[in-house]
DRENDOVO-130867 format. One line per 2 residues: number of its first residue (from 0); for each residue x, y, z of C-alpha. Coordinates in pm, 1 decimal. Example, Ala and Ser with C-alpha at 12.3 -4.5 7.8 and 13.67 -1.06 7.14 Angstrom:
<rs>
0 = 1230.0/-450.0/780.0; 1367.0/-106.0/714.0
</rs>
This chain:
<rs>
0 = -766.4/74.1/270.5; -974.0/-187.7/440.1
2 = -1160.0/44.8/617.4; -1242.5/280.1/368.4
4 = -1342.6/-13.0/126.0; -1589.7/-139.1/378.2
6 = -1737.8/215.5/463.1; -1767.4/278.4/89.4
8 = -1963.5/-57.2/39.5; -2199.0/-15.2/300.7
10 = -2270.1/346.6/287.7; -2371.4/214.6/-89.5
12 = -2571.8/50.5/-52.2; -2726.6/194.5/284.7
14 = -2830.4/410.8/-34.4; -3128.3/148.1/-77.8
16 = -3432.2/178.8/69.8; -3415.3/157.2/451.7
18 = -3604.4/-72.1/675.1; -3709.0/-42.5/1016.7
20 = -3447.0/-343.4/1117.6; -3121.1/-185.2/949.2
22 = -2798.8/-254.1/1103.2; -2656.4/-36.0/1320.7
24 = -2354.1/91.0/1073.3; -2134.2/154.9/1333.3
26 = -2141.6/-203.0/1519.1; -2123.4/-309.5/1138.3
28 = -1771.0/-205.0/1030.4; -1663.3/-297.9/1436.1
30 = -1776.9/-629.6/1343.3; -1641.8/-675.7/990.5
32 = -1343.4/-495.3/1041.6; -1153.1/-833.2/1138.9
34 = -1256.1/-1028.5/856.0; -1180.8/-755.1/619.7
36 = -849.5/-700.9/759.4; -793.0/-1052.7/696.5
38 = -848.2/-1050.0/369.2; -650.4/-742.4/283.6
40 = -309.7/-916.6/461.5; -351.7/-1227.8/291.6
42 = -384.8/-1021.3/-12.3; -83.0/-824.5/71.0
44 = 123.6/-1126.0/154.0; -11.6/-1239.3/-207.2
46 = 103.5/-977.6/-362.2; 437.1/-941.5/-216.3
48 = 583.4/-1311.9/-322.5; 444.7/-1199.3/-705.5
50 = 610.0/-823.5/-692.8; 917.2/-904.0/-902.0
52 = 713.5/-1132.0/-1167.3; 685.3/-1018.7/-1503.8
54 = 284.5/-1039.6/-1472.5; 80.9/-663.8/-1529.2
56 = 17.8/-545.8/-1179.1; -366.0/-644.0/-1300.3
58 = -318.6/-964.4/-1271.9; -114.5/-1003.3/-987.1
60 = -398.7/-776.1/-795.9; -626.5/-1019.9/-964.1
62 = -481.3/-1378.8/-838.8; -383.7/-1212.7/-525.9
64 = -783.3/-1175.0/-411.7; -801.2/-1519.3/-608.1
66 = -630.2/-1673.7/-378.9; -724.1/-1533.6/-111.7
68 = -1139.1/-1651.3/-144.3; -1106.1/-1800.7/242.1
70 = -1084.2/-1501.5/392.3; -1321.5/-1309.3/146.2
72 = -1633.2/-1581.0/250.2; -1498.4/-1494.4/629.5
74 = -1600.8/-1109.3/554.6; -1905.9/-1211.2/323.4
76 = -2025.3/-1409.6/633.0; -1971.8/-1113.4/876.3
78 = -2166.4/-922.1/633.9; -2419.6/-1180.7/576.5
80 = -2519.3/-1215.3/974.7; -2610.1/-873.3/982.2
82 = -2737.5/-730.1/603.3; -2854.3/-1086.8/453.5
84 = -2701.2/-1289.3/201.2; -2793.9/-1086.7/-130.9
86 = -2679.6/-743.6/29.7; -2348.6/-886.7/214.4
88 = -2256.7/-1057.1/-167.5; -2315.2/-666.1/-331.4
90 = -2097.5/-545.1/-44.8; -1867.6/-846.7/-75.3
92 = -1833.5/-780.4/-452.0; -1777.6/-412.0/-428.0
94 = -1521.8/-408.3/-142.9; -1321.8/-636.4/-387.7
96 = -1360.0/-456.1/-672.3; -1182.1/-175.8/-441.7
98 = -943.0/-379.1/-329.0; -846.5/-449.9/-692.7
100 = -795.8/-65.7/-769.8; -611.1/-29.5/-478.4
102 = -374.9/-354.3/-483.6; -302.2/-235.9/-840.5
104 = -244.9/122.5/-768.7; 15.5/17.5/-476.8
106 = 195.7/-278.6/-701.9; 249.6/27.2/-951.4
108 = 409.1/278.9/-747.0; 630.8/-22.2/-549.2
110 = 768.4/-137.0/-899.0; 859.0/228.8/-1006.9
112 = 1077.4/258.0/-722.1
</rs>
């Protein structure tokens, strides 16, 4: 999931117009990769100790990333060294929006089990 999430973020906004001193995309997701893997396990660990609550799976996905904003500003800074600030907060924002999706999409299928 992390993976893909990052890829997808980038690649979006790669979409932009390009300038002679783009990031190589490659060394890019090598780089982040770490930060964002962070984030997704303390996410995950989040999301496990709420699994059994009566909250929707919404807003468990929702305070999971909440409390997880350490390690999100660990990735946005990855990002930030190598796109700038305004492009590493779009990818930052994006990557958690998919994050959401996907944190809800697991939470559902582990509580119809």
């Amino acid at each position: 999931m992390n993976k893909l999430a990052v890829c997808l973020a980038v690649l979006c906004l790669a979409a932009a117009p390009a300038l002679a001193d783009e990031p190589d995309l490659e060394s890019l997701l090598e780089n982040a990769k770490p930060a964002g893997d962070r984030w997704e396990h303390c996410a995950a660990q989040s999301v496990k100790a709420q699994l059994r609550s009566s909250r929707s799976a919404e807003d468990i996905a929702s305070r999971a990333l909440d409390s997880c904003e350490r390690e999100q500003a660990g990735l946005r800074r990855v990002l930030t060294r190598e796109l700038g600030a305004d492009r590493a907060q779009a990818v930052t924002l994006l990557v958690r929006s998919i994050y959401r999706t996907n944190l809800v999409r697991v939470i559902t299928t582990l509580r119809s089990r």
